[in-house]
Each structure stands twice: as structure tokens, then as C-alpha cells.
VEXVEXKE-703547 format. One record per residue (C-alpha): x, y, z; residue in three letters. Coordinates in steps of 0.5 Angstrom, whole numbers, padded with zeros to 4 digits, always signed. Example, Ala and Ser with C-alpha at 12.3 -4.5 7.8 and 13.67 -1.06 7.14 Angstrom:
+0025-0009+0016ala+0027-0002+0014ser
# end
This chain:
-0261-0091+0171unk-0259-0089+0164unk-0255-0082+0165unk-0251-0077+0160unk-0249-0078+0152unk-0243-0080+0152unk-0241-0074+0148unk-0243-0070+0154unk-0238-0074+0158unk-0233-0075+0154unk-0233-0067+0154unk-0228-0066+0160unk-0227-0060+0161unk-0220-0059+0159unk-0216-0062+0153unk-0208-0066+0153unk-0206-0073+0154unk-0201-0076+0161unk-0202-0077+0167unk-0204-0073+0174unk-0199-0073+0180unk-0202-0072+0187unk-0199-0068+0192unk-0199-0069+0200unk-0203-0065+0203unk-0199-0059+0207unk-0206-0057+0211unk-0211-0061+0213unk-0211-0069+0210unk-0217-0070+0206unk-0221-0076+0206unk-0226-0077+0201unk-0231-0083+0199unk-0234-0084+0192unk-0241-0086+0191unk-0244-0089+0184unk-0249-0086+0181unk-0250-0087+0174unk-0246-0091+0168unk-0246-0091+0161unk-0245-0096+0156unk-0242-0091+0149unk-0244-0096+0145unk-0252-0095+0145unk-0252-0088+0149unk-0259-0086+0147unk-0259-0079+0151unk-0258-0072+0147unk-0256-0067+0154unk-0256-0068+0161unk-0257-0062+0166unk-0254-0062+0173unk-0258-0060+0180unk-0256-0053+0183unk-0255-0058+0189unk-0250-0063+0185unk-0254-0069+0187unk-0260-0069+0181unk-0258-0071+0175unk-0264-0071+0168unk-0263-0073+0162unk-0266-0072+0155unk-0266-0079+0151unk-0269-0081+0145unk-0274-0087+0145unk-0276-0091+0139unk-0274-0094+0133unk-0275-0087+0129unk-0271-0083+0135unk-0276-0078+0134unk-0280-0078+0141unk-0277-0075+0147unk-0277-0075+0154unk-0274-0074+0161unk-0270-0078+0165unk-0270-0075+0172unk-0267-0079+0178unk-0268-0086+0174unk-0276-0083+0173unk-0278-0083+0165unk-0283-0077+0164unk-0288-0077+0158unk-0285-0077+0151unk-0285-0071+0147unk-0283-0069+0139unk-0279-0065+0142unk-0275-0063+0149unk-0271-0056+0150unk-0270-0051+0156unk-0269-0057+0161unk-0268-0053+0168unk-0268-0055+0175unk-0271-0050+0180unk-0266-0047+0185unk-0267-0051+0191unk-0266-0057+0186unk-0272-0060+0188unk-0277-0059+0181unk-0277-0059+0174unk-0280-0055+0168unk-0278-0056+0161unk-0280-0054+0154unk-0283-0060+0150unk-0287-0059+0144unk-0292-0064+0141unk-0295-0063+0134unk-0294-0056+0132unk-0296-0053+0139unk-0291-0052+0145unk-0292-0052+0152unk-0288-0052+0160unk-0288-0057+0163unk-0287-0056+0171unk-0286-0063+0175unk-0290-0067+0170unk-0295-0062+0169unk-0297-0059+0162unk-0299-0053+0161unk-0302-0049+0156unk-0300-0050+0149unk-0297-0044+0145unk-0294-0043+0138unk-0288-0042+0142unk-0284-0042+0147unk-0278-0039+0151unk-0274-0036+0156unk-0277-0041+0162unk-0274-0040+0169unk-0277-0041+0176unk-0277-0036+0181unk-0271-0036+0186unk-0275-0038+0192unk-0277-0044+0188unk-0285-0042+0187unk-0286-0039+0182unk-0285-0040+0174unk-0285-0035+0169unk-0283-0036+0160unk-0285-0032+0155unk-0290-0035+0149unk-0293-0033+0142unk-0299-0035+0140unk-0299-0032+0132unk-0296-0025+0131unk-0297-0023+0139unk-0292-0024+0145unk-0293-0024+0152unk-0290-0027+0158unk-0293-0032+0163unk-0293-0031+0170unk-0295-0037+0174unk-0300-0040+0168unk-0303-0032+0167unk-0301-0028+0161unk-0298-0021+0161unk-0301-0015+0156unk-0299-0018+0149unk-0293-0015+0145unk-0290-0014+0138unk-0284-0018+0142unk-0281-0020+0148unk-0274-0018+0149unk-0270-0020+0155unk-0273-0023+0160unk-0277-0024+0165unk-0273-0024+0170unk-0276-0024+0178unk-0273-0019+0183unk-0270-0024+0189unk-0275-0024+0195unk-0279-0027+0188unk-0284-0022+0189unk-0283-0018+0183unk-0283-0019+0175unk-0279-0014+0170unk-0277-0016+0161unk-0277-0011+0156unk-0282-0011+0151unk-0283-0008+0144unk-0289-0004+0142unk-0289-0001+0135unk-0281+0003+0134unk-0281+0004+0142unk-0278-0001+0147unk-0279+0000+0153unk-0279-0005+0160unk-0284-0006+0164unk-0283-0008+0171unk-0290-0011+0175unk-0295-0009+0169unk-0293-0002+0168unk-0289+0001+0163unk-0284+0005+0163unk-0280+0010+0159unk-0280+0008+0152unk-0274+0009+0147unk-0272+0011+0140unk-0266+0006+0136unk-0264-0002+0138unk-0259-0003+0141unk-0259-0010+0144unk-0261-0017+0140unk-0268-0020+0141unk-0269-0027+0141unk-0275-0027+0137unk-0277-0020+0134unk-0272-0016+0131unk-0268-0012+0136unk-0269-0008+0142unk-0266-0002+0147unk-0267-0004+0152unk-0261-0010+0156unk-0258-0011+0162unk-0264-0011+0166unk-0263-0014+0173unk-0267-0013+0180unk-0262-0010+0186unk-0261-0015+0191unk-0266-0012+0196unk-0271-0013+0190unk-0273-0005+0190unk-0269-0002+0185unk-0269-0003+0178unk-0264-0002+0172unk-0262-0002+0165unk-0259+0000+0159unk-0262+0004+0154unk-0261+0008+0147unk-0263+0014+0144unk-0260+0016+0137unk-0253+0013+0138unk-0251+0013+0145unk-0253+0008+0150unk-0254+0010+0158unk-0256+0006+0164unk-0263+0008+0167unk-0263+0006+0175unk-0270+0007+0178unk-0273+0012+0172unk-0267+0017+0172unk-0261+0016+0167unk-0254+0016+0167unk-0249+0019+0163unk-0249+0018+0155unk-0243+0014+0152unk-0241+0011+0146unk-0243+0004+0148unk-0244+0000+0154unk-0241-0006+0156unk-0246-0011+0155unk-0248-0016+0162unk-0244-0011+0166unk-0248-0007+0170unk-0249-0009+0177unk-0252-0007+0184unk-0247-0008+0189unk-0250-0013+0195unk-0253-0008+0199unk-0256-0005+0194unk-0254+0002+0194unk-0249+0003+0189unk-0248+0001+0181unk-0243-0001+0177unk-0241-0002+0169unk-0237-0001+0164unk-0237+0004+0158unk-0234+0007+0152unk-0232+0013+0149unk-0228+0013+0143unk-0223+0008+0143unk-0223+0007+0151unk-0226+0003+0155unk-0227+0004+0164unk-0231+0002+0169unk-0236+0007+0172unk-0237+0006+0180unk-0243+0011+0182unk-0242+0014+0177unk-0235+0016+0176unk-0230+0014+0171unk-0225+0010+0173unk-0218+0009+0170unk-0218+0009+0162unk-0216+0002+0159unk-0215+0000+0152unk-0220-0007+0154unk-0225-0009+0161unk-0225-0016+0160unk-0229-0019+0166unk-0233-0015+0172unk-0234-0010+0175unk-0234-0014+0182unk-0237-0011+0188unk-0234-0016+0194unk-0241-0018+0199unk-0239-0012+0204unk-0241-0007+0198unk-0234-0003+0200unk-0229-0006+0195unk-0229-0007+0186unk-0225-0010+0182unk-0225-0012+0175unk-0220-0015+0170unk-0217-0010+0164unk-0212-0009+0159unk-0206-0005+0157unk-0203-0007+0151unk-0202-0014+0150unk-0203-0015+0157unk-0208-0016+0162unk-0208-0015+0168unk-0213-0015+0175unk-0215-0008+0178unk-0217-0008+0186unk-0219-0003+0190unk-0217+0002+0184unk-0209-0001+0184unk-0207-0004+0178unk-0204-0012+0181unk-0199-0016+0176unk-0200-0016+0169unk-0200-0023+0165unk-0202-0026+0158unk-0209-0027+0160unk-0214-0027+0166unk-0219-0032+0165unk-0226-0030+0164unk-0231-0031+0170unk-0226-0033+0174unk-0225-0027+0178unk-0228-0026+0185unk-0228-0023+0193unk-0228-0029+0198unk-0235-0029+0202unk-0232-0024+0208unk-0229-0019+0203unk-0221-0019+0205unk-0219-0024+0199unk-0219-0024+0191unk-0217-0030+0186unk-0218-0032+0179unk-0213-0036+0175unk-0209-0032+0170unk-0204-0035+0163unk-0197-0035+0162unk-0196-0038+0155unk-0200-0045+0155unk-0200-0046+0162unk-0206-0043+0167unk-0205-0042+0174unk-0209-0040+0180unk-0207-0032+0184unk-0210-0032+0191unk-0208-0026+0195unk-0202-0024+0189unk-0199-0030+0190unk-0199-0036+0185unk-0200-0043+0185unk-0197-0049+0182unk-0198-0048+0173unk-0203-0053+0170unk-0206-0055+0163unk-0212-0052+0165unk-0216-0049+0171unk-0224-0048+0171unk-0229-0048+0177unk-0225-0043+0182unk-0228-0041+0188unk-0227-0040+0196unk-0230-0045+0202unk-0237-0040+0205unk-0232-0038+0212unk-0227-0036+0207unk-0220-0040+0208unk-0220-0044+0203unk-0220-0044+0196unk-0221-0050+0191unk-0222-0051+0184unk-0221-0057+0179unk-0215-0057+0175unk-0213-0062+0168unk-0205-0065+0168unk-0206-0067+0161unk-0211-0073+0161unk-0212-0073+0168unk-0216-0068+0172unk-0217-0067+0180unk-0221-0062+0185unk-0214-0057+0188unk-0215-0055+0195unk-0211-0050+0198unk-0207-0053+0194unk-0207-0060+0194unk-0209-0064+0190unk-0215-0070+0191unk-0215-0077+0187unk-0214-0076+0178unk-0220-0079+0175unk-0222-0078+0168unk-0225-0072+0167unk-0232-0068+0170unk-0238-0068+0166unk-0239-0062+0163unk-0242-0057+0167unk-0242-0060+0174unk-0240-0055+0180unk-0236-0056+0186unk-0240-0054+0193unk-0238-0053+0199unk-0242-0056+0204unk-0238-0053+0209unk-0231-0050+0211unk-0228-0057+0211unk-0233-0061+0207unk-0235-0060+0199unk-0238-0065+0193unk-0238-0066+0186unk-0239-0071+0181unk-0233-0074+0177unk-0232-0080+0172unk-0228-0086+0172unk-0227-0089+0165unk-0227-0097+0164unk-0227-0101+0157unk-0234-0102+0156unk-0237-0095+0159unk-0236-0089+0164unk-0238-0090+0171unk-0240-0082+0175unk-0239-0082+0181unk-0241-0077+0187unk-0235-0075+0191unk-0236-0073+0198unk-0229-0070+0202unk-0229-0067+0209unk-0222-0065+0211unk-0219-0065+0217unk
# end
């Protein structure tokens, strides 16, 4: 089974040169067994990117064939799909048993959806599954008109498609925002809503649009967006809008778990705070990541800066300040009673659980708690060689992750992810099981 350029597997999350140390266990001894799925030879890799499974467990690579290296296709669990000119927006579905991808053949573009093509188009884009896994939505272009495509149906042609579409989490509903003249507006299960003047957010394909942010609340019912009108942006929940501001924090906005409040982050001058059901919180001179609801909807948090510092807010209360919180690290555990993310001294990163740090390393990536909450896991480099920390232990070195994969708990005590082992003629992927004990 041919699997993952070699440049792909040689991108190891993190840089330095060294060897790893491993710790005994303080708590609970881990056991792990490896599994081989996949090896390279660097010296005739044919493969361009590989994709990796929600699950962890499905690899596809997209590979040159011919002597031209100009036809391309899928390998998927070792199964080489139809060769297409070209092949891009490669995704498995959430329950990492389906595929879709974009493939172009000649001048025309098309899906493809588990080896099926479907219609051709001048172009294609935006391609996601549904969450249930079902349904299959893109947006296309066929001369000067776009629409999206639901479940092989076209939508109202626009003059663009601007973000989106997205499905709502019972997958039931579709919503994208879309452009009609100088008015851009969204549309949410066929229907239009308000328009509005000025641009605000890029579109992919036609120009700018103002509309962006736009998300599903997690019950499916409620919709919200950041538009403009003149130079002010605002939020709109369910047709009503919020307070103007300078600027809205892009990718900010969110619905808390139960559906019920809203948060994101604006400006008004030099300042930036976060907005909780709409009130201003605390001004800052930055908001790096977040807001973050906990999955009880009862706690926020979010990362800020003051100066030269940054630091994480919790609850409203400022926790220790530090060179740089890492962005995309920040998360409450499953039960709602504990923070986390890693931090930076100087050239060092470290993991902060509950206030208290943990051992410094040379990078740190793939924070997350164990689905009971107890645990804490994440993968840490010390200089070349790079290991899963749980609890703060380490696990076995190997050479490096490839790029993108994750670590899964299976359980409180079980978790996976795919590792690399470096040999002289080609680099070996493993699938690592551990359980702890």
C-alpha cells in the first residue's frame, strides 16, 4: 500500500535536532502496541498530499501516475480510484467511512462521492459532507452564475457564492451567503435574507461579500452572521442586529452548546473585548483565541493581550500573563470544571491545566482532555524526537506525526494516533494503540 509524500511525512510537527527522554509514569502504566500501515520509499514517492480520517484509522493519498506525471488519483486504503488532470478538496465524511473530492477532467470539474461522478461544471468549490454523513453540498459555476449544489440539486443562480454552505447539526438545514448585484445577503433553506450595502469579508470567487461568520446554533434553529453597512460591522442573530462596531473579530462568533447565548469579539477604536450576550467585557490591546463557551454554556473564556503579554481570561479573571499563548490551544474539559492550553517562555512551550504548569518542551501541539475529563494528553517535540504526554508522562519517541493526524481517546483509559519510524531506505507509519492502566 503506497501512502503519504515523503515531504508530508518529513513535515513533522516541530523543528530541533536531539534525542527525547522518557519518564516513568506517575499515574497509571501505559501499555501501547503498534501496528504498521503504510511505508514510504523517499526515493520514488509519487504521492502530492495524504488526507487522514476523522477516525485516525483511513489514509488517502493523491498520486501521480504516468510518465508525464500529469493524471492523478486517489488511493484510498490501498484502492486506486479513476485518474483525473487533476484532483483537489479531498475529504472524508464525518463517520470516516465515505469520500468526495474534486477532480477535473479536460475543461470541466466535477464531485466525485465514493467513486461516483457527478455533474460537470465550469468550476467547483467549497465541497463538505453533511454531519450525519448523508448529504453532500459545493458550490459550482457554469459561465458567469453561481449556485450551490445540494444533494446533486442546483440552488437560485447568483453573481457569487460567498461562504458557505454550511449545514445546520441535525443536517437538515443549509445556509451561504450569496451576492446579488451590490447586495449580499444569506440565504438560509432557500430563502433570503436581509440584504446589505459595503464588503467586508473576501469571497473565494466574486470579489467581496458582507456577509461572514455565519454558523448554525448547535440545536440547528438559529442562525447568525456579521454583516456591514457603510463602515460598521454587527452581528445578526436570527434577523435581529446587534450593536455596531469598528470591526468584528473574524472566525469569532459563536453559539454556546445549549444554543441559547452568543459571543464574539469586536473593536471600537484601538481596543478590542469580547461581547457575551451582548455585553462588553474588559478592554484589551488584543483578543487572541476564543471566545470559548464550556459544553455546560456557564463559563467563557478566551485569550488577551496587554502590552507585550498575553494571557488567558476565565470566568472574567485575568490567569497568569506569559510571552504568548498558543493559538488553538485553549479548551474547557468535557465536564466543564477545567481549562488548558499550552503557553510561551522565550523559546520553550509548556501545557497550563487548571493554573499549573507542566514540564517545558521544544513545541507542543494536539491539546486535548480524555472524554471523562481526567486526563490531559498531547504530543511534544525534544529536539528531533517527538512523543504523545499524557498526564504528564511521556510515551515511546519516534520520529515524528504526520502531518495533521490527531490524538483520539477511544476511552478515558484508551487513546490512538498514527506515528513515524525513520529507516535508512524509507519511513515506516505506525497506528499506535495505548490503554492505561
Amino acid at each position: 500500500m503506497r501512502m503519504l509524500k515523503v515531504l508530508i511525512l518529513l513535515s513533522m510537527l516541530f523543528s530541533a535536532a536531539g534525542c527525547g527522554r522518557t519518564t516513568a509514569p506517575a499515574e497509571g502504566r501505559r501499555t501501547a502496541t503498534e501496528k504498521l500501515v503504510g511505508h514510504l520509499d523517499p526515493s520514488t514517492a509519487s504521492v502530492l498530499e495524504s488526507y487522514f480520517s476523522p477516525d485516525g484509522r483511513r489514509v488517502a493519498d493523491v498520486a501521480e501516475a504516468g510518465e508525464k506525471r500529469v493524471a492523478v488519483f486517489v488511493v484510498v486504503d490501498g484502492k486506486e480510484e479513476k485518474p483525473y488532470d487533476f484532483v483537489g478538496d479531498f475529504l472524508f465524511s464525518p463517520d470516516s467511512r465515505r469520500v468526495a473530492y474534486v477532480a477535473r477532467e479536460g475543461a470541466k470539474w466535477f464531485v466525485v462521492v465514493d467513486g461516483n461522478e457527478e455533474k460537470p461544471y465550469d468550476f467547483i468549490g467549497n465541497a463538505l459532507f453533511s454531519p450525519d454523513s448523508g448529504r453532500v453540498a459545493y458550490v459550482a459555476r457554469e459561465g458567469a452564475r453561481w449556485f450551490v449544489v445540494v444533494d446533486g440539486n442546483e440552488e437560485k443562480p447568483y453573481d457569487g457564492i460567498g461562504e458557505g454552505p454550511i449545514f445546520s447539526r441535525d443536517s437538515q438545514r443549509v445556509a451561504y451567503a450569496a451576492k446579488a448585484g451590490a447586495k449580499a445577503f444569506v440565504v438560509v433553506d432557500g430563502k433570503e435574507q436581509e440584504p446589505y450595502d459595503g464588503f467586508c469579508v473576501p469571497s473565494l470567487f466574486n470579489g467581496e461579500m458582507c456577509v461572514g461568520s455565519l454558523l448554525f446554533s448547535p440545536d440547528s434553529r438559529r442562525v447568525a452572521y456579521v454583516a456591514q453597512v457603510g463602515e460598521k460591522q454587527f452581528v445578526v442573530v436570527d434577523g435581529e442586529e446587534e450593536k455596531h462596531y469598528d470591526s468584528i473579530g473574524s472566525g469569532s462568533l459563536l453559539f454556546s452548546a445549549d444554543s441559547r447565548r452568543v459571543a464574539y469579539v469586536a473593536r471600537e477604536g484601538a481596543k478590542w473585548f469580547v461581547v457575551v450576550d451582548g455585553k462588553e467585557e474588559k478592554p484589551y490591546d488584543g483578543i487572541g483565541e476564543g471566545p470559548i463557551f464550556s459544553r455546560d454554556s456557564q463559563r467563557v473564556a478566551y485569550a488577551a493581550k496587554a502590552g507585550a503579554k498575553g494571557f488567558v481570561v476565565v470566568d472574567g479573571k485575568e490567569e497568569k500573563p506569559y510571552d504568548g499563548v498558543g493559538e488553538g490551544s485553549l479548551l474547557f474539559s468535557p465536564d466543564s470544571r477545567r481549562v488548558a492550553y499550552w503557553a510561551a517562555v522565550g523559546e520553550k512551550q509548556f501545557v497550563v491545566v487548571d493554573g499549573k504548569e507542566e514540564k517545558p518542551y521544544d513545541g507542543i501541539d494536539t491539546l486535548l482532555f480524555s472524554p471523562d475529563s481526567r486526563r490531559v494528553a498531547y504530543m511534544a517535540a525534544v529536539g528531533a524526537k517527538q512523543f504523545v504526554v499524557v498526564d504528564g508522562n511521556e510515551g515511546k519517541p519516534y520520529d515524528g506525526f504526520p502531518k495533521g493526524t490527531k490524538i483520539i481517546f477511544d476511552s478515558g483509559s484508551a487513546l490512538h494516533y498514527l506515528a513515524l519510524k525513520r529507516t535508512a531506505n524509507e519511513i515506516d507509519v505506525y497506528l499506535v494503540e495505548e490503554t492505561i492502566d
